[in-house]
C-alpha positions as CSV (number, residue, x, y, z in Angstrom):
1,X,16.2,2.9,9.6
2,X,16.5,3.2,13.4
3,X,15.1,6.0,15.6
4,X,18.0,7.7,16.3
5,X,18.9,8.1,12.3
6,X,14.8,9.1,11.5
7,X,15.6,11.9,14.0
8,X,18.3,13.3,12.7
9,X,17.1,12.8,9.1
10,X,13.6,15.0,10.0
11,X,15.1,18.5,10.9
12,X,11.5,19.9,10.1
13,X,7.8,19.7,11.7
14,X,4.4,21.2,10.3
15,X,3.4,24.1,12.6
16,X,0.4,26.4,11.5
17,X,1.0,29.5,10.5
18,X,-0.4,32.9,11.0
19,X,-2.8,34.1,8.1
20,X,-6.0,35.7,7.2
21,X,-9.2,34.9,6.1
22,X,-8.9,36.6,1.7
23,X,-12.8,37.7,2.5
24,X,-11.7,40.3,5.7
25,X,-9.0,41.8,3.0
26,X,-10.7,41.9,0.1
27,X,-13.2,44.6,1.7
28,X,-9.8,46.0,2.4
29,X,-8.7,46.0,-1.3
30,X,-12.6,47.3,-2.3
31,X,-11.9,49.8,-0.1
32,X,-8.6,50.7,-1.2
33,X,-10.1,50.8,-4.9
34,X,-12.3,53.2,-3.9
35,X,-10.2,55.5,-2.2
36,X,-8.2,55.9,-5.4
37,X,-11.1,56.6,-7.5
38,X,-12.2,59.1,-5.3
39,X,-8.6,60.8,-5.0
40,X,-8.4,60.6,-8.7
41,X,-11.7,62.2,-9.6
42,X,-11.0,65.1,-7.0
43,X,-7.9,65.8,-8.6
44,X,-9.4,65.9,-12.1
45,X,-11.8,68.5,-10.8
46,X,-9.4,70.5,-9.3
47,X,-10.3,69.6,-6.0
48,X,-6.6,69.9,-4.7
49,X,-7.5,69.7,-0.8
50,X,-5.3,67.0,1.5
51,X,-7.7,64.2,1.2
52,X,-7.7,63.3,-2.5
53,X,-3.7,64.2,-2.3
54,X,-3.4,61.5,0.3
55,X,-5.9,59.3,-1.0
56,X,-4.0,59.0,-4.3
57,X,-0.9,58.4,-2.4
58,X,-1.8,56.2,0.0
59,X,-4.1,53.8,-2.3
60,X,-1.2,53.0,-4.9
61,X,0.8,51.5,-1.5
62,X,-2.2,49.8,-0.1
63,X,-2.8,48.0,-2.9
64,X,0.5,47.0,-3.6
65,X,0.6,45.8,-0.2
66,X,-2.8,43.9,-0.1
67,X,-2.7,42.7,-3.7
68,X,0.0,40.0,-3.9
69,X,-1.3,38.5,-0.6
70,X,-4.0,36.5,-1.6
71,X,-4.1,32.6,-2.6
72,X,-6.5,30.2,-3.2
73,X,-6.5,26.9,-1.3
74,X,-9.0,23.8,-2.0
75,X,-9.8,20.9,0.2
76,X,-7.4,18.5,1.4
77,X,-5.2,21.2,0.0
78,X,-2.1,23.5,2.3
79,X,0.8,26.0,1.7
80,X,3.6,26.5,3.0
81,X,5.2,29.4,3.9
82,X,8.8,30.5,3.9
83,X,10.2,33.6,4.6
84,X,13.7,34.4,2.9
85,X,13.6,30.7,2.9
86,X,13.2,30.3,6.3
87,X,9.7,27.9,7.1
88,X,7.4,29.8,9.2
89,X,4.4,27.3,9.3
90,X,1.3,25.6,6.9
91,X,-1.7,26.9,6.4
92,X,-4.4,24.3,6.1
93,X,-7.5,26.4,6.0
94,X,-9.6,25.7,2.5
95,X,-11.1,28.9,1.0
96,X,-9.9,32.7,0.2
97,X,-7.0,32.6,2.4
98,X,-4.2,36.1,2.9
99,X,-0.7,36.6,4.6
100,X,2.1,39.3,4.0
101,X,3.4,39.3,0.0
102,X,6.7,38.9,1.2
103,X,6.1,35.7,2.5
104,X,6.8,32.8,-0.8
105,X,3.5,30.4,-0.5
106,X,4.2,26.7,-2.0
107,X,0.9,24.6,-2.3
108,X,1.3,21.1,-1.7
109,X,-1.8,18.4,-1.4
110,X,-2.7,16.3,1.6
111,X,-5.0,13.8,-0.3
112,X,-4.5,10.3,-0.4
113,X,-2.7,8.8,-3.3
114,X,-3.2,5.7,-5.3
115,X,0.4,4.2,-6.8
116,X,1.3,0.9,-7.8
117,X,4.8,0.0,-8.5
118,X,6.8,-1.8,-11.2
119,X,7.0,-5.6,-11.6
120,X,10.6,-6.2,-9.7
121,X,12.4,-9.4,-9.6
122,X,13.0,-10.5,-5.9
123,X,14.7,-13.7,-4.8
124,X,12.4,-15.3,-2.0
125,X,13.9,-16.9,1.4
126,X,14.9,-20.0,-0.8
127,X,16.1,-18.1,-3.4
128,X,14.0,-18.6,-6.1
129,X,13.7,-15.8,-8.2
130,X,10.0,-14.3,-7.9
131,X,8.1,-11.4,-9.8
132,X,6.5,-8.7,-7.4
133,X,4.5,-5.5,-7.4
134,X,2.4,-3.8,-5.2
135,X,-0.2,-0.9,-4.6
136,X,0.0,1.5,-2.2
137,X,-2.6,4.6,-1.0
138,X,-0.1,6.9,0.4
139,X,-0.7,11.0,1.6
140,X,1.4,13.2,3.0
141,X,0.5,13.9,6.6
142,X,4.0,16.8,7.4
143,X,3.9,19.3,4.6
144,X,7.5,20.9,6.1
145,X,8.7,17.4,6.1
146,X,7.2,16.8,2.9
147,X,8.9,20.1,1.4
148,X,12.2,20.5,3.0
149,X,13.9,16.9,3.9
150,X,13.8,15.0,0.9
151,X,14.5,16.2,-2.4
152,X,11.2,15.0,-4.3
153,X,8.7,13.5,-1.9
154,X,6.5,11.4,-4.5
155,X,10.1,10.4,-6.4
156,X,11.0,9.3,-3.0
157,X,8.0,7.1,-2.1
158,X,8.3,5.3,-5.3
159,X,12.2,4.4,-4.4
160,X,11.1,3.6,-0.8
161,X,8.6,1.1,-2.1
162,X,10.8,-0.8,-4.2
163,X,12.8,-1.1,-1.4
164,X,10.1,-2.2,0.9
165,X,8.7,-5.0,-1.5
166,X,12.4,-6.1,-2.2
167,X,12.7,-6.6,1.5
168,X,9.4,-8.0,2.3
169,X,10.3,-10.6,-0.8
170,X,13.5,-12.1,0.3
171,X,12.3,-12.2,3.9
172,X,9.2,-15.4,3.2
173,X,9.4,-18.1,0.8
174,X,6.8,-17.8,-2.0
175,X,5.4,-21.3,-1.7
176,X,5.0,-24.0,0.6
177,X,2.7,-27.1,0.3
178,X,3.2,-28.4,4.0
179,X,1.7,-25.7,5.4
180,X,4.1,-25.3,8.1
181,X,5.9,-21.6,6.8
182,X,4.9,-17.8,6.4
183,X,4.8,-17.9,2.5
184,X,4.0,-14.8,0.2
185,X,1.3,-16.7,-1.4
186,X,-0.8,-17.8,0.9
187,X,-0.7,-15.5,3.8
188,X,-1.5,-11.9,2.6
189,X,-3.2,-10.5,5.1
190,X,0.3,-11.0,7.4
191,X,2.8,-10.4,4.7
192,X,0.4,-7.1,3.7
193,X,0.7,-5.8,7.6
194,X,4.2,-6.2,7.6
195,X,4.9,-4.5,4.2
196,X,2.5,-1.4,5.4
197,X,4.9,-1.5,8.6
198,X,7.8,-1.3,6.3
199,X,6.9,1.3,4.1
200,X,5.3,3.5,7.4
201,X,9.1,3.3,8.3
202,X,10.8,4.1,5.5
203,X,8.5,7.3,5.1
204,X,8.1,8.7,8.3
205,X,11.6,10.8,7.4
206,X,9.1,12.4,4.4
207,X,6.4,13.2,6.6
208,X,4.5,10.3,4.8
209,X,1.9,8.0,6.0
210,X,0.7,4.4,4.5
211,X,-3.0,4.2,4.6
212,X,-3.3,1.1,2.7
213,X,-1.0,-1.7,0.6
214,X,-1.3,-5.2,-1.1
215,X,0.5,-7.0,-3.7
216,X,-0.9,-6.7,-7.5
217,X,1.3,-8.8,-9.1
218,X,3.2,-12.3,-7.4
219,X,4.6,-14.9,-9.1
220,X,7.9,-17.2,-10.2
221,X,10.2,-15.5,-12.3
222,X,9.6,-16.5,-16.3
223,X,12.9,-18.6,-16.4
224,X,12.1,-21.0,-13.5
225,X,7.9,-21.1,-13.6
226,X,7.6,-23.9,-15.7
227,X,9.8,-25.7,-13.4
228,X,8.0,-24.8,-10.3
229,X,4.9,-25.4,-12.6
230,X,5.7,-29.1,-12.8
231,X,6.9,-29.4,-9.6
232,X,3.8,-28.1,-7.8
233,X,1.8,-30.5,-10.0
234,X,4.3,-33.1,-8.5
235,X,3.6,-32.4,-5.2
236,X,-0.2,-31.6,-5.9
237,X,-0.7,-35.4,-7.4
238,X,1.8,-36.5,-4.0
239,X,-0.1,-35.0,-1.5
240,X,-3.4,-36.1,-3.5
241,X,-2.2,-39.8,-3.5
242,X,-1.2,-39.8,0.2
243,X,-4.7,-38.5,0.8
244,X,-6.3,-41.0,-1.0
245,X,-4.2,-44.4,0.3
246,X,-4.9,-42.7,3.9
247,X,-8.8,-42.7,3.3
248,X,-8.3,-45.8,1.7
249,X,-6.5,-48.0,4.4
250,X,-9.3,-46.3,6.9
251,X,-12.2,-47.7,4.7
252,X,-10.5,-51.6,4.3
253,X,-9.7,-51.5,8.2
254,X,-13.0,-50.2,8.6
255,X,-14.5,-52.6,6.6
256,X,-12.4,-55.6,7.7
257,X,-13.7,-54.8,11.5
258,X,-17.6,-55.0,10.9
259,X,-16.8,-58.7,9.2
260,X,-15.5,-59.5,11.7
261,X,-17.5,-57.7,14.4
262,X,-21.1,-59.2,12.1
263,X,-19.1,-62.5,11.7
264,X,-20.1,-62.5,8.4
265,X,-17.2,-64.7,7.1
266,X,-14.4,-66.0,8.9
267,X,-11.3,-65.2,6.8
268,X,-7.8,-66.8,7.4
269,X,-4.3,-64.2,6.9
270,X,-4.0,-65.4,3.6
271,X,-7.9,-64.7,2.7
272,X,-7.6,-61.0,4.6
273,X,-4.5,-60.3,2.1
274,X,-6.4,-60.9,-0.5
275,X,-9.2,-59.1,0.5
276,X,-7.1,-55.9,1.2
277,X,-5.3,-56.2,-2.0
278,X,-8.4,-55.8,-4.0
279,X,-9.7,-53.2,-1.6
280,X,-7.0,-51.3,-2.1
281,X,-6.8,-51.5,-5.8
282,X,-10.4,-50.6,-6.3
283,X,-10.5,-47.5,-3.9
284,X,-6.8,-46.2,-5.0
285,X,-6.7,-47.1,-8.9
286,X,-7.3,-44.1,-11.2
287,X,-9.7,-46.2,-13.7
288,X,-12.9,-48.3,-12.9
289,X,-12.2,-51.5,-12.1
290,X,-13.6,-55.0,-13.9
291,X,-14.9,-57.1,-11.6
292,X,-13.9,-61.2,-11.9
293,X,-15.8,-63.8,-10.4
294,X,-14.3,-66.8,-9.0
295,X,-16.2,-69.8,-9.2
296,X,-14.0,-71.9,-7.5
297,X,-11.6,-71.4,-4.4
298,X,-9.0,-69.2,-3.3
299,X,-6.3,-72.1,-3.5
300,X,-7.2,-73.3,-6.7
C-alpha cells in the first residue's frame, strides 16, 4: 500500500479524552447515598421541612447521574469513547476511572500479542512450491484506528500476515548452495527485517504495530521434498568432491615441489605421472588404499 492510499484508508487518530478519576466521584455517590437516607428518615418522622423534600428529590437524580459513569480499566488496558457514535477520545488511565453515562465506553487492550499463523504453501523466486509460517508479537498502538477503520482488527492481522509471508516467499529462493543469493533458509535475520517491514505496512491502516516476527515453520512442499532431498545430497557430495580434488591437487603440487626443492629423487614426466596418479587416488578415493610394492622398475 502506498502513502497516499494508508491516508485515506485511516480516517481516525487516538486523542485522549476528558474523564475523571472513579475515587473523586465515588465520595460523590457516598454522599449522594447519604443524602437520601437522611431525606428518607426525615420524612418517615414527619419531618416535612424543605431539606429532606429536596434531599429525596435531588438524590434519586444524582445517582442516576453518577451511577452509570463509572468503569474499571486495568493495565495496558483503554476505552474508548463515543458519543451518539461520534469518537471523542481514549482513555488510557488504569484504575477507577468516570466520564458522563451518556457517553458508550468500549474497552479494548494495548498489550502485546503472541500469534503464529497457518502453514501456507508459497511458490519461492524459482518456483518451487515451499511450506511457510510465521510468528508474530503484534499490539495495537491507535485504539480509534483499531476500533473504527477496519471491521475486526485481530481478524485483520491474521489476513494481513498471510499476505505478508506469501509476499516475502515468492520474493527469495528457498535454497541456494553457491552462496551467491538472498535465500529464505539461510539468511533469516534479513528476510525477518523485511517481513517485520512488510507487516508494519500492511497494519499501520489498523493502528497496529510489529514488535517482533520470524518464521516457525520453512520447508519444500511434500510433493517435491524428496526431490529437492536428493538433489541437495547431489550437490552436497559435488561440492564435497570439488573440495576434496582441490585440497588434493594442493597437497601432490605441494609435495612434488619439496622433491624437488630437497632433490630427493630426480623424476622424469613419465615418473611425475605416476607419482600424481597414486597421489591422487590415495588422497581422493573413498576407501583405504592397499599399498603394492614394486621390486623392480617403472618400465618393466
Amino acid at each position: 500500500m502506498t502513502d497516499s492510499t494508508l491516508s485515506a484508508l485511516s480516517s481516525s487518530r487516538e486523542r485522549r479524552a476528558e474523564t475523571m478519576s472513579g475515587y473523586v466521584l465515588l465520595l460523590v455517590l457516598l454522599a449522594l447515598i447519604a443524602l437520601q437516607i437522611f431525606g428518607v428518615f426525615n420524612l418517615a418522622t414527619d419531618h416535612l421541612t424543605m431539606l429532606p423534600i429536596m434531599s429525596v428529590i435531588v438524590g434519586p437524580l444524582g445517582l442516576l447521574l453518577v451511577a452509570p459513569g463509572f468503569y474499571m480499566l486495568q493495565p495496558n488496558q483503554a476505552a474508548a469513547l463515543t458519543l451518539f457514535g461520534a469518537y471523542k477520545g481514549t482513555d488510557r488511565a488504569t484504575g477507577l476511572r468516570w466520564t458522563w453515562p451518556w457517553l458508550a465506553k468500549k474497552k479494548i487492550s494495548v498489550r502485546a500479542n503472541n500469534v503464529i499463523s497457518d502453514k501456507i504453501k508459497v511458490n519461492d523466486l524459482r518456483g518451487n512450491p515451499i511450506e511457510m509460517a510465521a510468528q508474530i508479537v503484534w499490539r495495537v498502538v491507535d485504539t480509534a484506528q483499531a476500533l473504527f477503520d477496519v471491521d475486526d482488527y485481530k481478524a485483520f492481522v491474521m489476513v494481513q500476515v498471510e499476505a505478508a509471508v506469501r509476499t516475502i516467499g515468492s520474493r527469495y529462493p528457498y535454497d541456494d548452495f553457491e552462496h551467491q543469493e538472498v535465500t529464505l533458509r539461510g539468511n533469516h535475520d534479513q528476510v525477518g527485517v523485511e517481513l517485520r517491514a512488510e507487516l508494519i505496512a500492511r497494519l499501520a491502516v489498523a493502528g497496529i504495530s510489529v514488535d517482533e516476527c520470524g518464521f516457525t515453520h520453512l520447508a519444500y512442499a511434500q510433493e517435491i521434498a524428496g526431490a529437492m532431498l536428493r538433489r541437495q545430497q547431489a550437490q552436497a557430495v559435488v561440492a564435497a568432491r570439488k573440495t576434496m580434488v582441490e585440497g588434493a591437487v594442493g597437497m601432490v603440487e605441494m609435495a612434488l615441489e619439496m622433491l624437488s626443492a630437497k632433490n630427493v629423487v630426480e623424476l622424469d614426466d613419465e615418473r611425475r605421472a605416476a607419482m600424481v596418479s597414486n597421489l591422487m587416488v590415495v588422497l581422493c578415493g573413498e576407501r583405504d588404499t592397499q599399498p603394492i610394492i614394486n621390486a623392480g622398475s617403472l618400465y618393466q
